[in-house]
VEXMIDREN-233027 format. One record per residue: residue in one letter; x, y, z of N, C-alpha, C in turn. Coordinates in steps of 0.2 Angstrom, whole numbers, padded with zeros to 4 digits, always signed. Layout:
<nodes>
AXYZXYZXYZ
...
</nodes>
This chain:
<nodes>
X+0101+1380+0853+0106+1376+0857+0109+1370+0853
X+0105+1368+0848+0107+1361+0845+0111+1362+0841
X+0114+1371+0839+0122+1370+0836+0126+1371+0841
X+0126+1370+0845+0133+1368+0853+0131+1376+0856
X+0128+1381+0855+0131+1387+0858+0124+1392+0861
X+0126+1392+0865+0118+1396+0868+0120+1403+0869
X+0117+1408+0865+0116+1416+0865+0112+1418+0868
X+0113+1423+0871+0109+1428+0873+0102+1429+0873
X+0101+1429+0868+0092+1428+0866+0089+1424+0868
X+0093+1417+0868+0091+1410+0868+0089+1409+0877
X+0094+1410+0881+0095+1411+0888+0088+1416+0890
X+0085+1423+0885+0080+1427+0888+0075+1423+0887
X+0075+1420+0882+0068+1416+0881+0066+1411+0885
X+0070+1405+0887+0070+1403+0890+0067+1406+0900
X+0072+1411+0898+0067+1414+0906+0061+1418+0905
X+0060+1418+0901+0052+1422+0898+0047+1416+0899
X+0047+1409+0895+0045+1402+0898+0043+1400+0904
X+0051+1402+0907+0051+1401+0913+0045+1402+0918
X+0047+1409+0917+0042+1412+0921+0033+1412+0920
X+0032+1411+0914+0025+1410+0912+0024+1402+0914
X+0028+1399+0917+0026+1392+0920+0028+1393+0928
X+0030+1399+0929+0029+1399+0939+0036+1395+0939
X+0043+1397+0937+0048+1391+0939+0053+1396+0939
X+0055+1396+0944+0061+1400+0949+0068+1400+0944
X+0071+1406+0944+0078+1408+0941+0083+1402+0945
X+0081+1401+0951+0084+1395+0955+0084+1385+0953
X+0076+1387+0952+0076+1381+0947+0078+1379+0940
X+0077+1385+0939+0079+1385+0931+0085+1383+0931
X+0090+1386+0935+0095+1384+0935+0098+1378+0935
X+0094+1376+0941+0095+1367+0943+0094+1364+0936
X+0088+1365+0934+0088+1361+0927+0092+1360+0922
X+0096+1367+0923+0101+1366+0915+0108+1362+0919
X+0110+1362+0925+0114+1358+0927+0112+1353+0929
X+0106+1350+0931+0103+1344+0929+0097+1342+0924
X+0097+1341+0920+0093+1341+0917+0087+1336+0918
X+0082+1335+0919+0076+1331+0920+0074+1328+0914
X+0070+1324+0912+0067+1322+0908+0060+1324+0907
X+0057+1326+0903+0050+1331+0899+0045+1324+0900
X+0040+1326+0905+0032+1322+0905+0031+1323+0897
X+0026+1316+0897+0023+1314+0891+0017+1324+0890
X+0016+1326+0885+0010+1330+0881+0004+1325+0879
X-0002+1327+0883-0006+1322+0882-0012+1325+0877
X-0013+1333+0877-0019+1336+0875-0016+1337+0867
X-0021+1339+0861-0017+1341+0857-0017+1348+0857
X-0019+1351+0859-0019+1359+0861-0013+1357+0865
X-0011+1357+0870-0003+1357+0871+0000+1355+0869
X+0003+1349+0863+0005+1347+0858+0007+1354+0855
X+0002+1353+0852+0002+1361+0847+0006+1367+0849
X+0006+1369+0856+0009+1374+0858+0015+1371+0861
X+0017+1367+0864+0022+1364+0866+0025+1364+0856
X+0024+1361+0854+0029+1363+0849+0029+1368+0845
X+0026+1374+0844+0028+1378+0841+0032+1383+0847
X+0031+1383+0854+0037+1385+0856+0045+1383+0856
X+0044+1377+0854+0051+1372+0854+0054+1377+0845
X+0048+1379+0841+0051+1382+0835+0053+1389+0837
X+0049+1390+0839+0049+1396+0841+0057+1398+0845
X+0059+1393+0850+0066+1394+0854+0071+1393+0848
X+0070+1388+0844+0073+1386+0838+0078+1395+0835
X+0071+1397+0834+0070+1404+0829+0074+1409+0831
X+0073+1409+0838+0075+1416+0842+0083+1418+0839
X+0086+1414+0840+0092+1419+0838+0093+1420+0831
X+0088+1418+0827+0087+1423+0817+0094+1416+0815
X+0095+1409+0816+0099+1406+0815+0095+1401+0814
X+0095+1397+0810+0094+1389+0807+0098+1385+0806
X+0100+1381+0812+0104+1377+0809+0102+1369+0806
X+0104+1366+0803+0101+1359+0800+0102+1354+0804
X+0107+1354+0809+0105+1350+0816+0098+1352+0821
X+0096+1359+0821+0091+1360+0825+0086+1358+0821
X+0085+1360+0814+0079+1355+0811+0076+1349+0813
X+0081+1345+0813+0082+1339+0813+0080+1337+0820
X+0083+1341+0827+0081+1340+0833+0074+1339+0836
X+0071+1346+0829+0065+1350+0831+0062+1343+0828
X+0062+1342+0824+0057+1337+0819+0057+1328+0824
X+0062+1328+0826+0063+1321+0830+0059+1323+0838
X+0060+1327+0840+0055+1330+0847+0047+1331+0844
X+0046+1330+0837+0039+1332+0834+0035+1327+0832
X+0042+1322+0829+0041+1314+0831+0038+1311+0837
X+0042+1313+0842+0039+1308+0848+0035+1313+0851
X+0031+1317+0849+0025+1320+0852+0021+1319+0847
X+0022+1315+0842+0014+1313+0837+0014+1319+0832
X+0019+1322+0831+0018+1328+0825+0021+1326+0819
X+0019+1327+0813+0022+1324+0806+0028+1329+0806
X+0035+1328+0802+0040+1333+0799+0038+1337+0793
X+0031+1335+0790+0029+1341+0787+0024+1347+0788
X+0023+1344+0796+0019+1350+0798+0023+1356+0802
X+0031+1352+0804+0036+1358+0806+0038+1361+0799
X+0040+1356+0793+0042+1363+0789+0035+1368+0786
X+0031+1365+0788+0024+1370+0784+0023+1377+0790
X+0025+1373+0795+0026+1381+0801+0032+1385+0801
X+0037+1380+0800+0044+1385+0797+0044+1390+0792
X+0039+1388+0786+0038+1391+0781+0034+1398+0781
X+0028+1397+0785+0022+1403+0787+0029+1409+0792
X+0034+1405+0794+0037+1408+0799+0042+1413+0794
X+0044+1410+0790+0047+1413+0786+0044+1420+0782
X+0040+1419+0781+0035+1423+0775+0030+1429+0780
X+0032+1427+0787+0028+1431+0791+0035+1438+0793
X+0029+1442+0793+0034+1451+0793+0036+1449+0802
X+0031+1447+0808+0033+1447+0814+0036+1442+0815
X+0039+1436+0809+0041+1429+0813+0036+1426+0819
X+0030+1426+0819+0025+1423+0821+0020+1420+0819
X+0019+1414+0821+0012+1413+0815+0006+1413+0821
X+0002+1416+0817-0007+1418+0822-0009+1410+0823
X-0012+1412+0829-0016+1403+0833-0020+1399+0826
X-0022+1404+0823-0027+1403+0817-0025+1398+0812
X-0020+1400+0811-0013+1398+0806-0010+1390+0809
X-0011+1391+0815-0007+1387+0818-0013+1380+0816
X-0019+1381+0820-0024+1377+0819-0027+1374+0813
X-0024+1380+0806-0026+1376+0799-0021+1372+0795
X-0014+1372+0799-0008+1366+0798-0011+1361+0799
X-0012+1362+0806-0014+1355+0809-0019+1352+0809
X-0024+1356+0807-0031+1352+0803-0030+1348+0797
X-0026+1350+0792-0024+1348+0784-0021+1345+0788
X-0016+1341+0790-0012+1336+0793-0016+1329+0795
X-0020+1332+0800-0022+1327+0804-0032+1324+0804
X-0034+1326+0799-0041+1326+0797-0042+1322+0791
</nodes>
C-alpha cells in the first residue's frame, strides 16, 4: 500500500491476519476508515514476527517498491530492528523458491545482529 494502491492480494492478506487475531470483517473495516494507532511490541518474539509480517504484506503482491522499503525499514526502526536485518530478510526472501524464510532462518538474522 505504500505505493498509493492496494490489490487484491494485499486486501486477502490482510483478512487472513485478520482473522488469525479474532478481528471482525466489520472491524477491519472500521480500521481502514479509521485508522487507530499500533500498541507499542514489547517481546522480541513478537518483534520478530510483527515485522516479518509487515515484509511479508510488503511482498504479497510480487512488487517492491522503494518507498515500501523504506516504509518497511522506518516501522523496523521504531520497533528496535536495524535496516540491515530487513535487507538480510529481503534477501533470504528473494533466494527462497517459496518466498518464505523458515522460523530458523528467521532467528539466525537476528541473533548475527543483536548478540
Amino acid at each position: 500500500m505504500a505505493d498509493g494502491k492496494i490489490k487484491t492480494s494485499e486486501i486477502e492478506f490482510i483478512k487472513k491476519l485478520a482473522k488469525r487475531m479474532d478481528i471482525s470483517n466489520t472491524e477491519l473495516l472500521a480500521l481502514f476508515e479509521n485508522p487507530q494507532p499500533s500498541r507499542p511490541v514489547y517481546s522480541e518474539v513478537e518483534r520478530i514476527t510483527h515485522f516479518y509480517k509487515l515484509i511479508l504484506m510488503m511482498k504479497i503482491d510480487n512488487e517492491t517498491h522503494e518507498t515500501e522499503i523504506v516504509a518497511l525499514k522506518n516501522f523496523g526502526l521504531k520497533m528496535g530492528i536495524r535496516p540491515i536485518v530487513a535487507d538480510q530478510i529481503l534477501k533470504k526472501l528473494e533466494q527462497s523458491e517459496e518466498k518464505m524464510v523458515p522460523a530458523e532462518e528467521l532467528l539466525k538474522i537476528f541473533k548475527i545482529y543483536y548478540n
